[in-house]
The first five atom37 places (N, CA, C, CB, O) and aatype in JSON, in Angstrom:
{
  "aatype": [20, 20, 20, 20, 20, 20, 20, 20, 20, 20, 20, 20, 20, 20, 20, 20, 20, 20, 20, 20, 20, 20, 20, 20, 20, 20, 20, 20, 20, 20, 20, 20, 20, 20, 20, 20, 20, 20, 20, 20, 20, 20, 20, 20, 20, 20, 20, 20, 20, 20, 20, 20, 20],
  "atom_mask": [
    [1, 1, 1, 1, 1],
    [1, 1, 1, 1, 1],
    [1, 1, 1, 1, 1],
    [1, 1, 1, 1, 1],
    [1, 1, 1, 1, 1],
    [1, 1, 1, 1, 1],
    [1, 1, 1, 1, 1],
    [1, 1, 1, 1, 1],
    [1, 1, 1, 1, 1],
    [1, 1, 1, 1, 1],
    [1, 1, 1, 1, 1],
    [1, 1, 1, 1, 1],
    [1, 1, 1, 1, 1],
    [1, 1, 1, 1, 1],
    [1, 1, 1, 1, 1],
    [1, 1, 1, 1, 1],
    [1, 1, 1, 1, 1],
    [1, 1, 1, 1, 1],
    [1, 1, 1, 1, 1],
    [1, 1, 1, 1, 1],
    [1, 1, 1, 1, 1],
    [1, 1, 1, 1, 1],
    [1, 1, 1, 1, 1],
    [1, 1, 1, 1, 1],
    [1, 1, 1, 1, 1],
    [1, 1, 1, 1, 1],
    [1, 1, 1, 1, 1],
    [1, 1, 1, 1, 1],
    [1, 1, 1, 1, 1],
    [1, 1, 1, 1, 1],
    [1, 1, 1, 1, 1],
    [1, 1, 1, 1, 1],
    [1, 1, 1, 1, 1],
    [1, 1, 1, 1, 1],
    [1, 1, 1, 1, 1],
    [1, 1, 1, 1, 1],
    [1, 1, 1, 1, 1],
    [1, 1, 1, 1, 1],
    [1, 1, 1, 1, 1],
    [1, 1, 1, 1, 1],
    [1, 1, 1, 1, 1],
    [1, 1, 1, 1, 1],
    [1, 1, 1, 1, 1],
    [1, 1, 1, 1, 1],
    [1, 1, 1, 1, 1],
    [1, 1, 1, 1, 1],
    [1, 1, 1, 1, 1],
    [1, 1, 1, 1, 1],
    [1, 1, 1, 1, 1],
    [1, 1, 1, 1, 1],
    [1, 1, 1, 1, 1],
    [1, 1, 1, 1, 1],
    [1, 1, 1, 1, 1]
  ],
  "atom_positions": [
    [[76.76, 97.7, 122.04], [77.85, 98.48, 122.57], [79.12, 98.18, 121.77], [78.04, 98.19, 124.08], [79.48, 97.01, 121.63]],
    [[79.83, 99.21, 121.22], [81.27, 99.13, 120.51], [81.73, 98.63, 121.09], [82.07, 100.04, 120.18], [81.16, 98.41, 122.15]],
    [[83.42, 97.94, 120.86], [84.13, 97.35, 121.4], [85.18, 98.24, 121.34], [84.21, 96.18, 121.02], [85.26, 98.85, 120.27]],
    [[86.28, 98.57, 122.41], [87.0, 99.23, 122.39], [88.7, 98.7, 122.44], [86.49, 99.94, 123.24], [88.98, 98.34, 123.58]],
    [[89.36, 98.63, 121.9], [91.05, 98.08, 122.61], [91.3, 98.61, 123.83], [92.49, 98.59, 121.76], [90.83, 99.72, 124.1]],
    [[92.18, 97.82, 124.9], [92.36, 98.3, 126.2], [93.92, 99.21, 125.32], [92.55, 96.81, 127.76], [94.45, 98.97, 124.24]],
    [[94.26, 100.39, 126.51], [95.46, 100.24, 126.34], [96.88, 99.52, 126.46], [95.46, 100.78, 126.57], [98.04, 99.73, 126.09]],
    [[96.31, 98.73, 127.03], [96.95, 97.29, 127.61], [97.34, 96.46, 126.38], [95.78, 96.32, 128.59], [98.33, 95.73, 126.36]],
    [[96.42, 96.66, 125.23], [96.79, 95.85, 124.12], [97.63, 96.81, 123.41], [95.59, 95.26, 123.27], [98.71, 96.56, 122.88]],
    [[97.23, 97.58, 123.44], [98.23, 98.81, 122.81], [99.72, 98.93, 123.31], [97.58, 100.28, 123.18], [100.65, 99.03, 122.51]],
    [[99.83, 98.91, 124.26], [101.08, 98.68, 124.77], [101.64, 97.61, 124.44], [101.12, 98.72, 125.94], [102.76, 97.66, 123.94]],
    [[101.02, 96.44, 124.63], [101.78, 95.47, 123.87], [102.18, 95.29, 122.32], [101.2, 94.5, 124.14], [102.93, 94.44, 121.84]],
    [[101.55, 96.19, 121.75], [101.91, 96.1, 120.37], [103.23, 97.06, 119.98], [100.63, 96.51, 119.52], [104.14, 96.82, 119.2]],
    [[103.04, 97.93, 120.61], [104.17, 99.08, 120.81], [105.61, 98.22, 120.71], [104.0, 99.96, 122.5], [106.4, 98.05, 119.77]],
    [[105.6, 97.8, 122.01], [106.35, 96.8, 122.67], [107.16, 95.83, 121.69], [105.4, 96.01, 123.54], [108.35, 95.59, 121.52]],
    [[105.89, 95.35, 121.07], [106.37, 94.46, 120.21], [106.84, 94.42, 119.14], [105.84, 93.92, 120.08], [107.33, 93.39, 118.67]],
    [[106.76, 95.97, 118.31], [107.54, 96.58, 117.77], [108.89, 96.96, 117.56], [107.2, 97.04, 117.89], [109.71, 96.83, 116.65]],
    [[108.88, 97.69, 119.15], [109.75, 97.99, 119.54], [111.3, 96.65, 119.44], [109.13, 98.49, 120.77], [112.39, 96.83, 118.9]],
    [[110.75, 95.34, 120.22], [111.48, 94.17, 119.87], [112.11, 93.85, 118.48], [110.67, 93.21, 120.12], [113.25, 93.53, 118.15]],
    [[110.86, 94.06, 117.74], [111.29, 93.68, 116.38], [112.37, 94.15, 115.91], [110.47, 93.96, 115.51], [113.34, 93.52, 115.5]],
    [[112.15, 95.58, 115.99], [113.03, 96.48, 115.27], [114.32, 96.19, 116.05], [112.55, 98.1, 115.27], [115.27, 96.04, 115.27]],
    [[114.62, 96.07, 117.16], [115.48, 95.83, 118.54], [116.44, 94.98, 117.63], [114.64, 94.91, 120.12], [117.5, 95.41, 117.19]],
    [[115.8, 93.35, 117.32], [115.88, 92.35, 116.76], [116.35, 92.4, 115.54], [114.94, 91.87, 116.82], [117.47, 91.9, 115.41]],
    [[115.62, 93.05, 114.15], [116.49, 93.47, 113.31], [117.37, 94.09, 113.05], [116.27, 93.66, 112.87], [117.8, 93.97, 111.9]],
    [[118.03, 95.0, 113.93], [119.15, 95.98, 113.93], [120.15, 94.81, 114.44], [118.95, 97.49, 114.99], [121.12, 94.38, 113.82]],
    [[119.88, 94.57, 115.21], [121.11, 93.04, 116.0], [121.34, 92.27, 114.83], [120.29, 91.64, 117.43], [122.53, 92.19, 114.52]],
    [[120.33, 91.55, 113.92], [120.89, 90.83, 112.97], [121.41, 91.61, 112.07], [120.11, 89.99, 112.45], [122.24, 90.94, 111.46]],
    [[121.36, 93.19, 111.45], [122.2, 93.7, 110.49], [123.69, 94.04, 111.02], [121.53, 94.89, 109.94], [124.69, 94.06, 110.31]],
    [[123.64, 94.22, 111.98], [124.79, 94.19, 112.91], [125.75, 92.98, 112.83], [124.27, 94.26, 114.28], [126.9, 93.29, 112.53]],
    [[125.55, 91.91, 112.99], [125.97, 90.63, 113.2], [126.42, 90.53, 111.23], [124.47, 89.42, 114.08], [127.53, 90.43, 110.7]],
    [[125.23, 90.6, 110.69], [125.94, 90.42, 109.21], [126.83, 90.86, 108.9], [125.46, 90.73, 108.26], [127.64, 90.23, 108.21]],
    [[127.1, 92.57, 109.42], [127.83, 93.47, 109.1], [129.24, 93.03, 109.02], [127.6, 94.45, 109.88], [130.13, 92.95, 108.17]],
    [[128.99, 92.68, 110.81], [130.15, 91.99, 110.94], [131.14, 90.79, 110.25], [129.91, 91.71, 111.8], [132.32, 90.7, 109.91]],
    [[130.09, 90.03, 110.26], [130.37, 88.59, 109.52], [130.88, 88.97, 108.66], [129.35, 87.64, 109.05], [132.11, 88.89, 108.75]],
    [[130.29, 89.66, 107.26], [131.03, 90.42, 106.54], [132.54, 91.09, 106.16], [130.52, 90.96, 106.72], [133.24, 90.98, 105.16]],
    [[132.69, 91.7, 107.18], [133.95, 92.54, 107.84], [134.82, 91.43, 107.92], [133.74, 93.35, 109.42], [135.96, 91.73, 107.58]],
    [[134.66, 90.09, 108.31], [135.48, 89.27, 109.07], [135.57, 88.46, 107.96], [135.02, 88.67, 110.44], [136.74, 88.18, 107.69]],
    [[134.81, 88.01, 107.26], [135.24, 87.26, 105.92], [136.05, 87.82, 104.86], [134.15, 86.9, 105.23], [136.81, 87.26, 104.07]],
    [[135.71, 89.15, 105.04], [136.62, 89.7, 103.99], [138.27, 90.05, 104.54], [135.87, 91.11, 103.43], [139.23, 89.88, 103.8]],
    [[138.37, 90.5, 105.79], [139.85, 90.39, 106.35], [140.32, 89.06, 106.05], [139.99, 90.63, 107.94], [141.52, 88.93, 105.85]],
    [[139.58, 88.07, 105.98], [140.28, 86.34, 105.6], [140.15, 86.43, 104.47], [139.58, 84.81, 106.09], [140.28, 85.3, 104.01]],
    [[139.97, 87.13, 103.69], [139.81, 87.06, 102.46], [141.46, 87.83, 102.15], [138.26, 87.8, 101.92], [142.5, 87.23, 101.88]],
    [[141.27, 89.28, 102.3], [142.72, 89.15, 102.54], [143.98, 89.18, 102.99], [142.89, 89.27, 102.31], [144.96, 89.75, 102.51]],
    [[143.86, 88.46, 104.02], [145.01, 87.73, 104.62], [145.21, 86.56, 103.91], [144.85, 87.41, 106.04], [146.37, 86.17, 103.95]],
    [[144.27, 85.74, 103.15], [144.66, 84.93, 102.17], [145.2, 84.85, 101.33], [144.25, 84.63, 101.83], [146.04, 84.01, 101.04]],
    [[144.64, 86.2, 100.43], [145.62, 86.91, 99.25], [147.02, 87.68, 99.46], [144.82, 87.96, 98.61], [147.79, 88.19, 98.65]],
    [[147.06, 87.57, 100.8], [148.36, 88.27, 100.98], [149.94, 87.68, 101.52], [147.97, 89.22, 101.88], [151.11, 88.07, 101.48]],
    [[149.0, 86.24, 102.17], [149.78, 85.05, 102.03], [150.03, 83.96, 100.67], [149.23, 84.37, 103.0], [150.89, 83.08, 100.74]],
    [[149.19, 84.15, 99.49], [149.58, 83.94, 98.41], [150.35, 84.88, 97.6], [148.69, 83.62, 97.94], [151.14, 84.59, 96.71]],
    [[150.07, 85.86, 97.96], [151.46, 86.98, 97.11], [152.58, 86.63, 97.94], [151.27, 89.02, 97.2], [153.03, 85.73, 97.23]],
    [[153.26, 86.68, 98.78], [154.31, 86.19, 99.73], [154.86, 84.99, 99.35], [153.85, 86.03, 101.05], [156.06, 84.8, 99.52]],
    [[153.99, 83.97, 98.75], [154.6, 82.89, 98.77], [155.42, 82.7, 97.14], [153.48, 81.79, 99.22], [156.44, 82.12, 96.8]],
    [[154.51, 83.42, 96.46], [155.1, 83.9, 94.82], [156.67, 84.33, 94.52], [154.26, 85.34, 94.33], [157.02, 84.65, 93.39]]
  ]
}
């Protein structure tokens, strides 16, 4: 007799997909940010060294 997958496993794979992707969008997000925020210190740095010139 074949063996069949429940949909039960199927669902969980879905699922778990679903997380992943969930999961990687949050961390491109977060970089994005990080990003964004290093570079405003970036220049506010340079803009407190022109000032001080």
């Amino acid at each position: 007799m074949a063996f069949t997958p429940s949909k039960d496993y199927k669902r969980r794979e879905r699922e778990q997909r679903k997380r992943d992707k969930k999961f990687a969008a949050d961390e491109a997000k977060a970089e994005k940010l990080r990003l964004a925020e290093e570079e405003a210190a970036k220049l506010k740095a340079e803009a407190e060294a022109e000032e001080e010139s």
